[in-house]
N, C-alpha and C positions, 0 to 999 in steps of 0.2 A: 220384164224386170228392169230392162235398161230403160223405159218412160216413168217405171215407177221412182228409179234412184233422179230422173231429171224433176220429177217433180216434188222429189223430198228436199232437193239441193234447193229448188225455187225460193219453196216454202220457207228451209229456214234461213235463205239471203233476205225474203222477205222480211220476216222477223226478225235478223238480226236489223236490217236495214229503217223499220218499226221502231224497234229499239234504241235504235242511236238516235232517229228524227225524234222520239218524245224525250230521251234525256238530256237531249241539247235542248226542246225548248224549254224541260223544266229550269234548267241551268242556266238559258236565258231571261225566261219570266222571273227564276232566284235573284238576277239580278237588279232586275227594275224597281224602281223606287217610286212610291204612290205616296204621298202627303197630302195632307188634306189643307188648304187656304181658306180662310176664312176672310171675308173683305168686311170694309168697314162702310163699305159704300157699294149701293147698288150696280148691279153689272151695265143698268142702262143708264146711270148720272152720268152726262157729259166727263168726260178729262179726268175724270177719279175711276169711273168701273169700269170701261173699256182697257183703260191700260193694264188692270191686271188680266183681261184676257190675254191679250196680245202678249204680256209677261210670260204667262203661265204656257202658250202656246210658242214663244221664242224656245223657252225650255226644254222643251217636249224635243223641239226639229233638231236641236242644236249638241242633244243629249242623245240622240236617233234613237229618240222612244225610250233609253233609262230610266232618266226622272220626268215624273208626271207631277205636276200639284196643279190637284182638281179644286177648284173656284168653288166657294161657297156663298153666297146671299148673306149678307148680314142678319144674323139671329139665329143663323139660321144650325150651327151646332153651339154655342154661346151665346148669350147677351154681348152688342157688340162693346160697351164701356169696361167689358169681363176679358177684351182680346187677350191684351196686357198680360193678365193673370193665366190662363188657358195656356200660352205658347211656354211662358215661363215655368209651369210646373211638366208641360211637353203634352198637356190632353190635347192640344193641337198642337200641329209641326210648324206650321206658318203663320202670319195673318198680314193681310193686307191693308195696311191704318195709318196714323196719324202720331209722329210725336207726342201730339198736342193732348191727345186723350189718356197721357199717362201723366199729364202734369199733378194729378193728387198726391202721386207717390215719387215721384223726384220734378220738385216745381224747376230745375233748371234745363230740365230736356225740353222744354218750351221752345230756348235758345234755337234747334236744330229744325223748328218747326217753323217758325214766322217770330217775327222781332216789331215792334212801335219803332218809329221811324227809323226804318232798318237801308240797308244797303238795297239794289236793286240784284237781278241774277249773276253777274259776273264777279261784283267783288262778295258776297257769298260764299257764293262754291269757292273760288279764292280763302279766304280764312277756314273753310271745312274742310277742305281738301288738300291744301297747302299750308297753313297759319293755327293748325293745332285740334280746327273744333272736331274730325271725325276724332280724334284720340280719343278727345273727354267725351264723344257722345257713348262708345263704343267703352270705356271705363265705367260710365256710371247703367249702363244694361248687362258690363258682366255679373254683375253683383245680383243681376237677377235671372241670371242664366239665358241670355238674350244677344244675339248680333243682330244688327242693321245695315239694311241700303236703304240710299236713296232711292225710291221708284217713280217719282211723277216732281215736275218742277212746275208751278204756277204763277202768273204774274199778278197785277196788283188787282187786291178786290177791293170791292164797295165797301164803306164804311156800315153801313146798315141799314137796315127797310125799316122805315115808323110809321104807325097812324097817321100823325096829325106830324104836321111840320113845324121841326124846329128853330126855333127864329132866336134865342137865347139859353148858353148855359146851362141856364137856370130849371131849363124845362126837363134836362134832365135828371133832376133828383127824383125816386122814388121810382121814375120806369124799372120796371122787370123787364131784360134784354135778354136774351142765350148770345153769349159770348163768347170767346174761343181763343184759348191760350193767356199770352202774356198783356195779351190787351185787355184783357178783364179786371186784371188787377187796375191799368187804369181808368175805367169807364166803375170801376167800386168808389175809384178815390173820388169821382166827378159826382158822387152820389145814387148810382145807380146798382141793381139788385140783380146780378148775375148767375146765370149758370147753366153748364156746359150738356148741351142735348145733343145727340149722334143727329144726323142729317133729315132722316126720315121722320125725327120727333119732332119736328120743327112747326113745318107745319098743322096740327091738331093742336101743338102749343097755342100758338098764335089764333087759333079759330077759336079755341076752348077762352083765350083770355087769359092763360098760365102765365105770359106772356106777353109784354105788349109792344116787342120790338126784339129784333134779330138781325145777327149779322153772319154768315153763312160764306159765300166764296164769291163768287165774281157772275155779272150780267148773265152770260150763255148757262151756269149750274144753277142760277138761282130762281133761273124763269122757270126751269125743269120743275122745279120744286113748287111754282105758282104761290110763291110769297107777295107777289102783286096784287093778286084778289083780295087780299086782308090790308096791306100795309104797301100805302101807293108812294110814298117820299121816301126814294131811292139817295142815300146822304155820299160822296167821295171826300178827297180821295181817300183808299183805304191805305190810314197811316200806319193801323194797327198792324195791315201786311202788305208791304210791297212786292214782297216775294216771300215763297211759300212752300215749302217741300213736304212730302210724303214718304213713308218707309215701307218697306216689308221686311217683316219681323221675324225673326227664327229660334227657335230651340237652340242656345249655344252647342251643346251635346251632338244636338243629332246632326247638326251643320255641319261639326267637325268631323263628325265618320264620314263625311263623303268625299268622295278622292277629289282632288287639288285641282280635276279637270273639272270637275260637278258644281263645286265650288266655285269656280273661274265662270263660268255661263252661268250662274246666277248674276254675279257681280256685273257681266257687260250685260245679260240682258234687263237689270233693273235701271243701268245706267244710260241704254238707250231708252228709257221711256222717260227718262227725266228731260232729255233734249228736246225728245220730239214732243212731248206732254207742254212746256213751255211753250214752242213754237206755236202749237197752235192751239193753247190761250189766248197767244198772243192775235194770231192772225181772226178768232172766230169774235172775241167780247165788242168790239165794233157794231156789227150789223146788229150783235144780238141786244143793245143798248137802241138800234132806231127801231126794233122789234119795241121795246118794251115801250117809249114812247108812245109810235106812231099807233101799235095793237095794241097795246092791253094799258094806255094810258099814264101810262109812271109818270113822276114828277120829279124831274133830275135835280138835285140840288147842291152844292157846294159848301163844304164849313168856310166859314172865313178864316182869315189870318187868324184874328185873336180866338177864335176859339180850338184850333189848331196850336196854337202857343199853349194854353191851358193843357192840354191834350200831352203835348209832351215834355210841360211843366212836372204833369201829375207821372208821366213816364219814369222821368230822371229820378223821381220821389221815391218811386215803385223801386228801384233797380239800388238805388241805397236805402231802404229799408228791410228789403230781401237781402242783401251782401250783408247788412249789419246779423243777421239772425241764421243766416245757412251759410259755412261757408263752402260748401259745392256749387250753389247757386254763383257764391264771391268768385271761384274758380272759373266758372264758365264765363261769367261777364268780365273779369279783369281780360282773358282771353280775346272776345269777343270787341270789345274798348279798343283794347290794344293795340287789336289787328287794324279796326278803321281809322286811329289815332295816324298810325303811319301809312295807312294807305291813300291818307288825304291828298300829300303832296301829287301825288300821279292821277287822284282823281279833280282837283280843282286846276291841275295843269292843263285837261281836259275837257274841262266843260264848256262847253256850246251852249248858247240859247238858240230856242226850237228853229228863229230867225232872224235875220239880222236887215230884213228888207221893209219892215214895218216903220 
């Protein structure tokens, strides 16, 4: 009797013991947060897919396993040009994209994405982050039930891969380019037939003939892409973006149910990928420039002065004929002006040429 009572005791420490371990993990697992990201750029495209790993896995460590936002392939639960619309109605929680590719439905969030003869990275983030632009970025995506970071910073790309080389203006009228962002409006006014294709469509454009010039992102992403094999006259510098940033997008709603610490490790871990995503742009587009030369033959070319003058003649045209007709668009650029109006004195105070031993 007395082995019998020791082994009824076991039994129900066991169970209760059973018991507490499964409704603590359920009440653990209750807790964790699974969202789904969807990227706008493949997981293996240099400087654009890998950082949303690394994002999505800072999360994870930082969160000790709460929130998870599992990586999605472009296409791969939406059409990627569809992010936009997806996060904002909440069928997805996330996505990992581009300002630029919402410019059909507020043309001045372009601003937050890449600018025609814009600042370089430091006085940027300066006006975005000090000088008013996250306000207005973060104003005109509440209205679509959206918040943003920053997630990836880029430095300056190529102006564009063409056929044939161009040696005048003029040869630009009538090309069909895929273009991107706020430079499109200038390369329209140059006479040129624009329009904005996700990264992956670029390529079969340009083979198909849909297309017969493209501008894309910088030396090291674009070789990925193998836009050389079609279109060997590699054009700089790119004025259209000197510097370039990337977001990840959220569900306003469901961002805000999450506790203030959940919230906080989004924000440092998309704002370490902007640093580090910069830095080595910066340090890789080098070698991957004698890459394109020396292997796969490119032909490096240069706009000149004056056709660079045109360029952001047709700019300045751009940015008052848009202010005369939206004014949101007025809002962001009076902002935008204003900021590099007075930030001149400290940056012409400053400038250095490259040398002075010439």
């Amino acid at each position: 009797m007395k082995m019998y009572n020791v082994l009824m005791k076991t039994t129900v420490l066991g169970l209760v013991c059973l018991l507490a371990i499964t409704l603590f993990t359920g009440i653990s697992e209750a807790k964790k947060i699974r969202w789904k990201m969807q990227s706008a750029y493949g997981a293996n495209l240099p400087h654009l897919g890998p950082p949303a790993l690394r994002f999505s896995n800072d999360v994870k460590v930082m969160s000790n396993g709460e929130l998870n936002l599992k990586f999605f392939e472009p296409n791969a639960l939406v059409p990627t040009m569809d992010i936009f619309d997806a996060v904002s109605k909440g069928s997805i929680d996330c996505a990992w994209t581009s300002p630029g590719f919402s410019v059909g439905k507020i043309p001045a969030v372009s601003f937050f994405a890449s600018v025609p003869f814009g600042p370089g990275f430091g006085e940027f983030r300066a006006w975005y982050l000090f000088g008013g632009g996250r306000e207005l970025h973060q104003e005109l995506l509440a209205k679509y039930n959206l918040i943003s970071f920053a997630n990836v910073g880029l430095g300056p790309e190529t102006s564009g891969w063409f056929r044939k080389e161009i040696t005048s203006p003029e040869q630009l009228r009538g090309l069909k380019m895929r273009f991107f962002g706020l430079g499109a409006k200038v390369m329209q006014k140059m006479g040129v037939s624009t329009q904005l294709l996700a990264g992956g469509d670029i390529y079969p454009a340009l083979e198909k003939g849909v297309i017969d010039a493209t501008e894309f992102s910088m030396p090291d992403m674009d070789i990925a892409y193998g836009f050389y094999q079609i279109a060997k006259y590699n054009y700089f510098p790119g004025w259209h973006s000197q510097i370039s940033f990337t977001e990840v997008l959220f569900n306003k709603k469901k961002f805000e149910a999450l506790s203030k610490a959940q919230q906080r490790i989004i924000k440092v871990a998309a704002g370490n990928q902007v640093q580090y995503t910069y830095a080595e742009t910066e340090a890789m587009n080098f070698s991957a420039m004698h890459k394109m030369v020396n292997k796969h033959g490119v032909k490096i070319r240069r706009w000149p002065d004056s056709t660079l003058k045109l360029f952001e003649q047709a700019w300045t045209d751009v940015v008052k004929e848009e202010s005369k007709k939206d004014p949101v668009f007025k809002k962001v650029a009076d902002s935008y002006f204003g900021f590099r109006k007075n930030y001149r004195i400290w940056k012409r105070a400053q400038t250095l040429k490259s040398t002075y031993l010439d």
